[in-house]
ZABAKOL-431504 format. One record per residue: y negated, x, z of N, C-alpha, C, CB in turn; residue in three letters; residue number from 0. Coordinates in nm, 2 decimals, decimal comma. Last residue first. Glycine has a CB too. Example, Ala and Ser with C-alpha at 12.3 -4.5 7.8 and 13.67 -1.06 7.14 Angstrom:
// residues 2
- 0,22  1,28  0,71  0,11  1,37  0,71  0,00  1,29  0,79  0,06  1,41  0,57  Ser  1
- 0,57  1,32  0,78  0,45  1,23  0,78  0,33  1,32  0,78  0,45  1,13  0,90  Ala  0
***
This chain:
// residues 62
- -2,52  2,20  -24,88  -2,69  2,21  -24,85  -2,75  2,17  -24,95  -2,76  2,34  -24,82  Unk  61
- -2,29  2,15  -24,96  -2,38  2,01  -24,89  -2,51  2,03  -24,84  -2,31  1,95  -24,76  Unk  60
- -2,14  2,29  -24,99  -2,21  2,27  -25,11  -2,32  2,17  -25,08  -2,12  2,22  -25,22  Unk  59
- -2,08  2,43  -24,74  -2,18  2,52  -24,84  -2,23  2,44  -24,92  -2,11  2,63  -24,93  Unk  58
- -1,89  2,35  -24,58  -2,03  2,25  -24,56  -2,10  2,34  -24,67  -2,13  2,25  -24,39  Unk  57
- -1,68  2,45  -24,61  -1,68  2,34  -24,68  -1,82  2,31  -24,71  -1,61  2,23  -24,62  Unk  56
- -1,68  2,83  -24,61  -1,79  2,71  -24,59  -1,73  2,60  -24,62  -1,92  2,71  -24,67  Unk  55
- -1,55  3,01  -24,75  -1,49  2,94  -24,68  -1,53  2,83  -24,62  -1,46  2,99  -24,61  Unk  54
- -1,84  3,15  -24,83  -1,73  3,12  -24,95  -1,61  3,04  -24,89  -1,68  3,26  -25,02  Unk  53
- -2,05  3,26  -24,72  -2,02  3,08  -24,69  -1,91  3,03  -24,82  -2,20  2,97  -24,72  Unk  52
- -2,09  3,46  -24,66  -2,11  3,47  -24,81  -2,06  3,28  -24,79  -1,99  3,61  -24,93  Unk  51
- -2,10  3,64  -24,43  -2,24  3,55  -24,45  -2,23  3,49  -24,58  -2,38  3,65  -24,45  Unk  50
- -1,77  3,65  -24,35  -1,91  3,69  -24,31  -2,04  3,56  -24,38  -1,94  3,86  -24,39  Unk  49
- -1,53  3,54  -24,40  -1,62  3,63  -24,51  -1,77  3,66  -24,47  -1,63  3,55  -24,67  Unk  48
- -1,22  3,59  -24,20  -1,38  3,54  -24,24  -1,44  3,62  -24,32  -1,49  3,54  -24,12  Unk  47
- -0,95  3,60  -24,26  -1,01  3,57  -24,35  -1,15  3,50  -24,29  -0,93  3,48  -24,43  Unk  46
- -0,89  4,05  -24,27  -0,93  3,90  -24,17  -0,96  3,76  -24,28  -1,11  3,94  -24,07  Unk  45
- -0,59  4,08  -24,40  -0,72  4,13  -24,39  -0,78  3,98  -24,33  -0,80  4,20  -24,56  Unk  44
- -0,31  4,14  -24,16  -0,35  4,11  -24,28  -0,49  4,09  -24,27  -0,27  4,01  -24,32  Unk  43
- -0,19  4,45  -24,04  -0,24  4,38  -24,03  -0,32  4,33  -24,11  -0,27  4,39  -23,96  Unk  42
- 0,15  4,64  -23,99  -0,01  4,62  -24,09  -0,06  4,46  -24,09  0,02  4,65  -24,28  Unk  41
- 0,37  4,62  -23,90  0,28  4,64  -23,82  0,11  4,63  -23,88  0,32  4,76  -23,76  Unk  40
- 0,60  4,63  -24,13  0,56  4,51  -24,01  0,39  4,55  -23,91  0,72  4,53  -23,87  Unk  39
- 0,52  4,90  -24,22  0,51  4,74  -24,30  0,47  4,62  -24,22  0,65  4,69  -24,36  Unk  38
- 0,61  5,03  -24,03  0,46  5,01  -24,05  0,42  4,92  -24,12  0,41  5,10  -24,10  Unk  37
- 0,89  4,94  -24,01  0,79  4,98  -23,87  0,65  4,93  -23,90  0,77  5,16  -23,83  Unk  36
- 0,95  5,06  -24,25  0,98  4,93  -24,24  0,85  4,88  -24,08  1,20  4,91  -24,22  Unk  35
- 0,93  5,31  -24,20  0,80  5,28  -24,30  0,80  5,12  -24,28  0,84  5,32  -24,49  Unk  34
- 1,11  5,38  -23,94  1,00  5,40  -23,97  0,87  5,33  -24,02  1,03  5,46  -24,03  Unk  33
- 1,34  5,32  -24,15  1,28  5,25  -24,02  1,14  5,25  -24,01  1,32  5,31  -23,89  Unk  32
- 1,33  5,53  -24,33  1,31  5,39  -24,36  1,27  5,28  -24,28  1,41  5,35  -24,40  Unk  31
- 1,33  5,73  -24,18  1,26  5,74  -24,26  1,21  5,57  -24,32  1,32  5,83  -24,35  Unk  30
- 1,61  5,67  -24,09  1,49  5,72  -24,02  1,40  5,67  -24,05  1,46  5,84  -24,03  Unk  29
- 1,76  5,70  -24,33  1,74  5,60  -24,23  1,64  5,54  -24,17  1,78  5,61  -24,16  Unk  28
- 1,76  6,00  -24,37  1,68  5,86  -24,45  1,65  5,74  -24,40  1,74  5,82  -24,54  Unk  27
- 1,89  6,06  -24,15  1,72  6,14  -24,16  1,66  5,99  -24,27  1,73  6,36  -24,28  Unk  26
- 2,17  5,98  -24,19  2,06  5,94  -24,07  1,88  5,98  -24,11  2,10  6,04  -23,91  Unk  25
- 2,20  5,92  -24,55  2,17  6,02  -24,40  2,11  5,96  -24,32  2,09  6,15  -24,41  Unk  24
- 2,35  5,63  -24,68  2,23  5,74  -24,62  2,27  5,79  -24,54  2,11  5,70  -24,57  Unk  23
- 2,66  5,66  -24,91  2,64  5,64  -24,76  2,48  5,72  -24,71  2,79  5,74  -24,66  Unk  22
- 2,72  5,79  -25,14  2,68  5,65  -25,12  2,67  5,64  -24,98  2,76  5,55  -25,18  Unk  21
- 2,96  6,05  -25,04  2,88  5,96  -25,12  2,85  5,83  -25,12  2,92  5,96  -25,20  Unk  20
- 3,06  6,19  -24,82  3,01  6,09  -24,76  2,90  6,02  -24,87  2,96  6,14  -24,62  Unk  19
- 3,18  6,40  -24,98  3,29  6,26  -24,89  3,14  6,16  -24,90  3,37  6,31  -24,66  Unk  18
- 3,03  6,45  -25,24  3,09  6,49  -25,14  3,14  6,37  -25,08  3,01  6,56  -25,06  Unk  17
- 3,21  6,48  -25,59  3,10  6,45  -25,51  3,11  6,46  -25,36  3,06  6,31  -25,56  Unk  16
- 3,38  6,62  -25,69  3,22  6,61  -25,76  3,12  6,58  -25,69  3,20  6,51  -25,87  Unk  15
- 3,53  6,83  -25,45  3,50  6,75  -25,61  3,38  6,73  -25,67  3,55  6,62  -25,61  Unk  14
- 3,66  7,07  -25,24  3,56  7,00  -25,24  3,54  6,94  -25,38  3,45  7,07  -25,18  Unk  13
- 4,01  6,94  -25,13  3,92  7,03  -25,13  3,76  7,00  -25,21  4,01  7,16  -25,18  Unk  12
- 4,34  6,94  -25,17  4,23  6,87  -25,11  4,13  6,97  -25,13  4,24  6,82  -24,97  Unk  11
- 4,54  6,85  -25,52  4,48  6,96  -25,37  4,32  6,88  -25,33  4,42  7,19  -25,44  Unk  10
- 4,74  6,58  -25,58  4,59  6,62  -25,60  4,55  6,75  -25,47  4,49  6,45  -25,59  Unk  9
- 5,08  6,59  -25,59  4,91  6,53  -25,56  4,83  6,62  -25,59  4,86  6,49  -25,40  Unk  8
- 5,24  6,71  -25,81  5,23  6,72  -25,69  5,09  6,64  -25,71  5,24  6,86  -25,63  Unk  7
- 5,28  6,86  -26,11  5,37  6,75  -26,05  5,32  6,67  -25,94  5,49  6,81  -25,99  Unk  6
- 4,97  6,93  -26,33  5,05  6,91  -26,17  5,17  6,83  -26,13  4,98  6,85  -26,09  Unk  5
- 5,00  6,92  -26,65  4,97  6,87  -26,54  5,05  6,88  -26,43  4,96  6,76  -26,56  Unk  4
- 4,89  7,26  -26,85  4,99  7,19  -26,78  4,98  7,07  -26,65  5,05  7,28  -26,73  Unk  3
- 4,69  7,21  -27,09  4,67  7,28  -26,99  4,81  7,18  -26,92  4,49  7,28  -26,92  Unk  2
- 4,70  7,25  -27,46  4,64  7,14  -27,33  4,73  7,18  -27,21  4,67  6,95  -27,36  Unk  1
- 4,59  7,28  -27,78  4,68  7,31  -27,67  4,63  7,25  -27,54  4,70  7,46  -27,65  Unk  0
***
């Protein structure tokens, strides 16, 4: 047996999912700024190697 269909549209009111599906929250956003912030701001590791003359050209020439 199977349940009568509505003549009429669809009632408004709350479904599966809320209105503002697929859309971030500001708070995530945020959040993302943020990390994106720190990404940019990290500084890459120096390239002197100190005493190990591994950048040396002149190393092999001693």
């Amino acid at each position: 047996m199977s349940a009568p269909t509505p003549a009429g549209p669809e009632p408004e009111g709350p479904g599966l999912q809320p209105p503002a599906f697929g859309r971030p929250s500001p708070a995530l956003i945020a959040r993302a700024d943020r990390g994106y912030a720190r990404f940019l701001a990290a500084q890459a590791p120096d390239a002197d190697t100190g005493d190990h003359d591994q950048d040396d050209d002149t190393a092999g020439a001693r």
